[in-house]
N, C-alpha and C positions, 0 to 999 in steps of 0.2 A: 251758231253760238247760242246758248242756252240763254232764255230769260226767266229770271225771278223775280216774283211782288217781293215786296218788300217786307209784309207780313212769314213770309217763307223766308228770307234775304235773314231775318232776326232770327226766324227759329234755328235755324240751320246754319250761323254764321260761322262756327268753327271749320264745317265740313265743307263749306263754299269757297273758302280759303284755300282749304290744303287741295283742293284740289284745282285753284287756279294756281297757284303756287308749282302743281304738278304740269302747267301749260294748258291746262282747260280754263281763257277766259269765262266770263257771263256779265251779262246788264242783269241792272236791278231797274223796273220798271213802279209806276203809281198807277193804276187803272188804265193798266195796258200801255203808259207811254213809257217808255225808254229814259234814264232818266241819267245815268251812270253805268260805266264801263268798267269792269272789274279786272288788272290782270299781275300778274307778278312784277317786281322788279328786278332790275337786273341786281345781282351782287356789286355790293360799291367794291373795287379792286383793292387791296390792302397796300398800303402805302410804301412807298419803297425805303428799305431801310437807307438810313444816312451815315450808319457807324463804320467809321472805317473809310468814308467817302474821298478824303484827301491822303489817303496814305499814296507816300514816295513826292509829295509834291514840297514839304519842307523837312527839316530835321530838327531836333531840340539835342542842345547841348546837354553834355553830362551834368555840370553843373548848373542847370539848371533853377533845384531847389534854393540855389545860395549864392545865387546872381545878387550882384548888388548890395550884400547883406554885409558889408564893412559901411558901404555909404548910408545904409538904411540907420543902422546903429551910431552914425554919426551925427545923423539927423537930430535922432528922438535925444539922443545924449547930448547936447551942444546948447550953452547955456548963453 
């Protein structure tokens, strides 16, 4: 595994990157000690969709929209 100071670790941090990114870790060292371990991470997995998750486990009536809508309207109307 390659080491880099840290003075190089700056100059060079874009390219130190893509190329652990590419599977080449590397440490960053301070006068020669070891100080950090540089390596890719994994891809976070994309979440599984939830749409659609319950389909066939209930049904919705036709009327649906207009359940209840004579008692709704008796409600708000009723003095």
């Amino acid at each position: 595994m390659r080491t880099e100071n840290i003075h190089e670790a700056k100059t060079h941090l874009s390219r130190l990157i893509e190329q652990a990114v590419a599977g080449e870790p590397f440490v960053i060292a301070k006068a020669g000690k070891p100080l950090v371990k540089v390596v890719a991470l994994d891809a976070p997995a994309a979440p599984a969709s939830r749409l659609g998750f319950m389909k066939g486990q209930f049904s919705v009536p036709d009327d649906f929209d207009h359940m209840g809508a004579d008692e709704i309207e008796t409600l708000f109307h009723a003095k």
